[in-house]
N, C-alpha and C positions, 0 to 999 in steps of 0.2 A: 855411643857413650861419650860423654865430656865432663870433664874434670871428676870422676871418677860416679857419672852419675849418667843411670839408663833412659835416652829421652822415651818421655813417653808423652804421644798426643796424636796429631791430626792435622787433616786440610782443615781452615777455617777459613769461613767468605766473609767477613764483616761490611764488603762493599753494598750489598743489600739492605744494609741497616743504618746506612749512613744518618739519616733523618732522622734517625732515631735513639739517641744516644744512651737514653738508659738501659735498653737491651744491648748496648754495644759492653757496656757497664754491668752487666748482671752476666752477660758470655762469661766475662775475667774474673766475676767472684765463682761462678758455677766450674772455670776449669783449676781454680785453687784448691775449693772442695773434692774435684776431683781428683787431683794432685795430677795435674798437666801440666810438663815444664818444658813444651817445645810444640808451636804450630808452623804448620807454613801458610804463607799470604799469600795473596796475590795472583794466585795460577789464574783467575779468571776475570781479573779485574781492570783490561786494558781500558774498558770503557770508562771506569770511572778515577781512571789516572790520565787519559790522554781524552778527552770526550770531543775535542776538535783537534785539527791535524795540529801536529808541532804545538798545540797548548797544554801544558800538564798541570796540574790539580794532584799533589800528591801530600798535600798538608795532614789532611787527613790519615794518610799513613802513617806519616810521620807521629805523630798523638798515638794512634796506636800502637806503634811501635814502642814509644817513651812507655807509655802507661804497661805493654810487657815487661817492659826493662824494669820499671818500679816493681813487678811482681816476679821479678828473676825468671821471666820464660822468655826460652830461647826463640830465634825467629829463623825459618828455612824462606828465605825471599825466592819468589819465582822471577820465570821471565812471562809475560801474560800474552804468549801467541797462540794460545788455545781455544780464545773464545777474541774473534775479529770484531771491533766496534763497528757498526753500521757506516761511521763515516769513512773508512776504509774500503768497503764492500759494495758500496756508492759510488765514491770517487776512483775505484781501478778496481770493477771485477774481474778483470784476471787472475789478484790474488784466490780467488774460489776455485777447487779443484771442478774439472770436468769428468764427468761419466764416461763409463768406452763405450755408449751409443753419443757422444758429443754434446751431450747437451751438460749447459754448465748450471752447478747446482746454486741453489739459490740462498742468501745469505739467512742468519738465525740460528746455523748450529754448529757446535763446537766441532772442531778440529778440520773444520773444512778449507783449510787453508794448501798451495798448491808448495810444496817442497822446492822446486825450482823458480819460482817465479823470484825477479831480480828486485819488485816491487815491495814483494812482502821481504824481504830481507833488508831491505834497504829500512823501511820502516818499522820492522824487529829490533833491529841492531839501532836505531834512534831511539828506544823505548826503553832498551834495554840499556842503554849507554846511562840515560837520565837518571834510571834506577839504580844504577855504579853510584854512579858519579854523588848521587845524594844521601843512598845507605849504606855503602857499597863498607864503611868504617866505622858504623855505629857497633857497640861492644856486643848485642845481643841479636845480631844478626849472625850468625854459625855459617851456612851456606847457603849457594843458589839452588835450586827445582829449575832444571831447563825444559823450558815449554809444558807438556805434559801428553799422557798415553798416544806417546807418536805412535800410529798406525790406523788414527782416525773412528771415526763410528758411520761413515756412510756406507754401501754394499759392500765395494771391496777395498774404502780407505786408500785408494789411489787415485792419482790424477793423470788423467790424459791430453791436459792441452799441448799445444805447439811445442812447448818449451820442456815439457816433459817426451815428448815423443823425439826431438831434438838429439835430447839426454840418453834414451833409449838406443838410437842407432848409434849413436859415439859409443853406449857402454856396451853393445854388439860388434862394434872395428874391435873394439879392445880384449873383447872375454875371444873372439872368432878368428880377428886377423884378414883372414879374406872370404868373400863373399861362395869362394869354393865348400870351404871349411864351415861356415854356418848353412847353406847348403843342405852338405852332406850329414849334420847334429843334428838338424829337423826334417831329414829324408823329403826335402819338397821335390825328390822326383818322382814321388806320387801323385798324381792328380793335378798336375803341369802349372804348378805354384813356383817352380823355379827363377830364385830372385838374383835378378842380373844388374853391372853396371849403369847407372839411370834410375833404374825406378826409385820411387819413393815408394817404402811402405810405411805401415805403422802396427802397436800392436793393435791386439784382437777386437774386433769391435763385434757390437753384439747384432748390427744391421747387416753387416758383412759374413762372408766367411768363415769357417773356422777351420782352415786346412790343417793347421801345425800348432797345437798346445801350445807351442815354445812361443807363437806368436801373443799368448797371455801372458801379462808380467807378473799379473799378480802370483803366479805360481811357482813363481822362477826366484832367481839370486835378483833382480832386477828392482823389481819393490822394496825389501827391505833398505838393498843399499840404497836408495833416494833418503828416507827417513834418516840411515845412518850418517850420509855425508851433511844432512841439515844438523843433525847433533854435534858433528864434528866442525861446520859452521857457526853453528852458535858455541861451543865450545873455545877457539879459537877467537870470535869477536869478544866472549868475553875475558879471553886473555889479555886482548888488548886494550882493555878498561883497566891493568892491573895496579895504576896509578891511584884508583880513585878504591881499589878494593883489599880485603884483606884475609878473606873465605877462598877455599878451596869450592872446587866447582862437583857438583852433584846433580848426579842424569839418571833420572828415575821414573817409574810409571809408563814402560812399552808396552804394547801392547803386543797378545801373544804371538802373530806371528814376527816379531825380529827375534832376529837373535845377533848377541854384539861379537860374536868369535867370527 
């Protein structure tokens, strides 16, 4: 609710229709008619804000945004890490998450982006800064949409690269303490899986073994928390945009299995 009125509306893409202005135009009389007085932007539109690295293109927003504002509807601005531009995906596929058979998935679909990787936040957080910094005060902008339905759409919406498996063993020191104590939680003195000082493992992979469930993340406290410490990453980066902003920050559209308690 704001200023004493129930928003009502929706995701809208208009970056699909750029070419074409009078349907961009007919969208804004049609959610009048409707009485829609609040979209959000943006979630998917990194390519047509950022379409080469470091160059942005956001004029176009910005006309949208004015011509909401002449119609009193509010703006929920996203941050656009949900759908990676090809020139990203090109230029460092690391950002793409990998499968637990290794193989890394291939660019073209949303949310395929790796939660740890140093790359894609590095160029999250430059995307998202620009986006501060240019609407971050305009009157009908209300709040941010951080990223969108973190948990992915590929088999099991996890990533397994290096940096993720990395992640893994550090957040196993931490939930186990010692290598006794994780040990004895996944009984690996069954079937002589017993993991000692030295080795490296990793989790579950689907070519390998499966001695110890526990060695699947996705089942476990392990998975969500990746998604969540990215939320609380972009949350925090955008804290410290708060020069150029003037919205409180809004983290919405998990998917089902996080849960934020």
């Amino acid at each position: 609710m704001l200023g004493g009125r129930i928003l009502y509306g929706g995701d809208y893409n208009p970056d699909q229709w750029l070419e074409h202005p009078e349907v961009l135009e007919q969208d804004v009389r049609l959610m009048k008619e409707s009485k829609v007085n609040c979209v959000s932007l943006g979630i998917f539109a990194w390519a047509a804000l950022e379409p080469e690295e470091g160059v942005y293109q956001m004029d176009w927003l910005d006309r949208l945004i004015t011509r909401m504002e002449e119609e009193d509807i509010q703006i929920i601005l996203a941050t656009p890490s949900a759908a990676m531009p090809h020139w990203l995906t090109q230029r460092y596929p690391e950002v793409m998450q990998v499968q637990a058979d290794g193989r890394r998935n291939l660019p073209g679909k949303r949310h395929n982006f790796c939660y740890t990787s140093p790359v894609m936040r590095e160029k999250t957080k430059a995307i998202d800064r620009e986006l501060s910094r240019r609407f971050g005060r305009r009157k009908n902008v209300i709040l941010w949409h951080i990223s969108n339905e973190l948990g992915g759409n590929f088999a099991d919406s996890v990533c397994h690269c290096e940096y993720c498996q990395a992640a893994f063993r550090k957040w196993l020191k931490k939930k186990y303490g010692t290598l006794q104590n994780l040990n004895q939680a996944w009984w690996n003195y069954f079937g002589a899986i017993i993991i000692r000082i030295g080795n490296r493992f990793t989790a579950r992979c689907r070519m390998g073994r499966r001695p110890a469930r526990h060695f699947c993340w996705t089942g476990g406290d392990f998975r969500p928390s990746r998604s969540m410490i990215f939320i609380r990453w972009k949350c925090r980066r955008s804290e410290n945009t708060r020069n150029f902003r003037r919205q409180p920050i809004l983290c919405i559209s998990l998917r089902g299995w996080i849960t934020t308690g």
